[in-house]
Each structure stands twice: as C-alpha cells, then as structure tokens.
C-alpha positions as CSV (number, residue, x, y, z in Angstrom):
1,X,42.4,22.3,42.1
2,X,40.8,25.7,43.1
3,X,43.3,27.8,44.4
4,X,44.4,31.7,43.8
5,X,45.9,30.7,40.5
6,X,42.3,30.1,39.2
7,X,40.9,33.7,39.7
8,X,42.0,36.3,38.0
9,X,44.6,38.7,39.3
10,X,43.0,41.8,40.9
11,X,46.7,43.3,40.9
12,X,47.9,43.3,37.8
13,X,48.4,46.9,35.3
14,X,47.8,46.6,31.9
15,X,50.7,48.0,30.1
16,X,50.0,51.8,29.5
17,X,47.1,52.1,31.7
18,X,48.6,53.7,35.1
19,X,46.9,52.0,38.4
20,X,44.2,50.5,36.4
21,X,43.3,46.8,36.8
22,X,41.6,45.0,33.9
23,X,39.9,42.0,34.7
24,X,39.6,39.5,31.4
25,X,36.4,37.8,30.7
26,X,36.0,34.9,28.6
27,X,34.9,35.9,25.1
28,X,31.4,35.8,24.1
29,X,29.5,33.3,22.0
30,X,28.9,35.3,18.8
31,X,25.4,36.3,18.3
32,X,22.4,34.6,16.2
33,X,21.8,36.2,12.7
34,X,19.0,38.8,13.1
35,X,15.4,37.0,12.3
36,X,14.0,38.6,8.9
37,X,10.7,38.8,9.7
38,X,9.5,38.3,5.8
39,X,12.0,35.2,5.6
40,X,9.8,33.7,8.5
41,X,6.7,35.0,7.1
42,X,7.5,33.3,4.0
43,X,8.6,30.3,5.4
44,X,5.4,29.9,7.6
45,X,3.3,30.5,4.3
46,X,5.5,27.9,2.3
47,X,5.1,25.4,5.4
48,X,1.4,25.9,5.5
49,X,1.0,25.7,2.3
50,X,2.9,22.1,2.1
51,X,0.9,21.0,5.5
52,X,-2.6,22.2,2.8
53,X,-1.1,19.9,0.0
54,X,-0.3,17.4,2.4
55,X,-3.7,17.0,4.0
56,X,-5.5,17.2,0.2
57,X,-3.2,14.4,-0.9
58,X,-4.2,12.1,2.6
59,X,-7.8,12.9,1.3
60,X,-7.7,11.6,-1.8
61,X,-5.7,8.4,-0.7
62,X,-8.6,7.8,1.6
63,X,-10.7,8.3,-1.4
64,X,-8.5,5.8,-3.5
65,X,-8.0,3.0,-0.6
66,X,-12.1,3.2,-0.2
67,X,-12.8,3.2,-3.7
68,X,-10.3,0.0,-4.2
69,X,-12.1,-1.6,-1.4
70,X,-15.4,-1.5,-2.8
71,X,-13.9,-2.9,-6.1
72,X,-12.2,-5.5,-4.5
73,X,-15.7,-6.6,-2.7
74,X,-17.2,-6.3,-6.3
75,X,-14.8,-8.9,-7.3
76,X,-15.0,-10.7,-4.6
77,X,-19.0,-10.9,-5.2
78,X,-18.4,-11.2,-8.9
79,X,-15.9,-14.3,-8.5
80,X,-18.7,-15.9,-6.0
81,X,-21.1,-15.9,-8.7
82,X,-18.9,-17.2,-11.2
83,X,-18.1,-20.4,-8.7
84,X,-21.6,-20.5,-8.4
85,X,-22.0,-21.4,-12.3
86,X,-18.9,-23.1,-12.8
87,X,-20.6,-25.4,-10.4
88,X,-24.0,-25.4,-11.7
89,X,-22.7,-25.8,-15.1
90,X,-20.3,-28.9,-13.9
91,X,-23.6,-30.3,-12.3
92,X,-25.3,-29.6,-15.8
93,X,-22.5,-31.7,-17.8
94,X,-22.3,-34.3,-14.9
95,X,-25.9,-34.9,-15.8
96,X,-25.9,-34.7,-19.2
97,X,-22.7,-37.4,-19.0
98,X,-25.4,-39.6,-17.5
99,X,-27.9,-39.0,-20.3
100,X,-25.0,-39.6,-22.9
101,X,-23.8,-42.9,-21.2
102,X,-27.5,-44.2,-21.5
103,X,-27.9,-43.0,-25.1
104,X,-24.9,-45.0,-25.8
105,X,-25.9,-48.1,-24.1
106,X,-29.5,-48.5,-25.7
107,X,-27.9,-47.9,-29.1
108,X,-25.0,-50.7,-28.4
109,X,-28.2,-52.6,-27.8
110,X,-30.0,-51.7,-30.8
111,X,-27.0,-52.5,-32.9
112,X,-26.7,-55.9,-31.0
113,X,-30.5,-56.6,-31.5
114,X,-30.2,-55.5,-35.3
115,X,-27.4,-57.7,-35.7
116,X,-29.3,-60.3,-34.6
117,X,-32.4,-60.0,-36.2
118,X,-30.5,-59.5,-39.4
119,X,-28.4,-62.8,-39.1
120,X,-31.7,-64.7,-38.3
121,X,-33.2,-64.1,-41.4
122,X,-32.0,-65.8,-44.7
123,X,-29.9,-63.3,-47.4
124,X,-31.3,-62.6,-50.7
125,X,-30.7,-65.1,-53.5
C-alpha cells in the first residue's frame, strides 16, 4: 500500500517554528565503540602469541606420534623374535620329548631283561 500516507508531510509546522517544515527521519543505529588501538595491538600480540604456542605444541606431537611409532616397530620386531624362540625352543623340547620317550623305553627293557635274567638263575641258599 504506497500511497501519500506513506511519505512524510511536506506541509506540516512544527509547533513554535512559524512556516518551517520539519521532515522526520528514522533514528540512527547508534555508533560502534571507538577501536583502542593498544586493545587491538594487545590482542594481535596475545593471538600471535597463542597461534606461536600452538604451532610448538603441534611440533612436539609430531615428535611424540614419531617417536611412539618407532617404539611400537621396536616391539613389533622385538615380539617377532621372541615367536621366533618360543618356537625354536618348542622344537628343542619336542625333540628332547623324543629323546626322553626312547630313554624310557630301553630302560623298561633293561628292567624287563634284568627281571629275567634274575628269575633264571637259582636264589642263594
């Protein structure tokens, strides 16, 4: 609805001001606080500062995740070898299970020979 309602009146007096015609604008947004220079200054110096820290602290993360890498291939390494003996070492007491078994069988023999070579002969009288 644009009509002459929506523009101000051109003929209109303000009360106490003979012939004059005062057009009203809308107010004004208020103004932004004046910029302290030093403030900024000091914030730009605070914000560097934390971007400095920032940057030394991703540095020694890198540092940190390397170093833990390397470790971690160390164990890795370290729990290859030890696989590596516990099988050697099974291998070792597999063989030495043999060994044992055969032991155990000539002496079951030797006690069975003994046996009979003592009940063969006649007892002391």
């Amino acid at each position: 609805m644009t009509g002459m309602h929506d523009r101000p009146s051109l003929d209109q007096s303000e009360p106490g001001t003979p012939g004059a015609v005062v057009i009203r604008f809308p107010a004004r947004a208020p103004a932004p606080p004046a910029i302290d220079r030093d403030a900024e200054a000091e914030a730009q110096a605070r914000l560097r500062r934390a971007l400095a820290a920032l940057d030394a602290a991703l540095a020694e993360q890198r540092e940190a995740v390397a170093s833990w890498r390397d470790a971690i291939g160390g164990l890795q390494a370290s729990m290859t070898n030890l696989g590596s003996s516990v099988q050697t070492y099974r291998a070792r007491l597999d063989s030495l299970a043999v060994q044992v078994a055969g032991v155990h069988h000539q002496a079951a023999w030797l006690e069975e020979w003994a046996d009979q070579v003592l009940g063969s002969q006649p007892g002391p009288t």
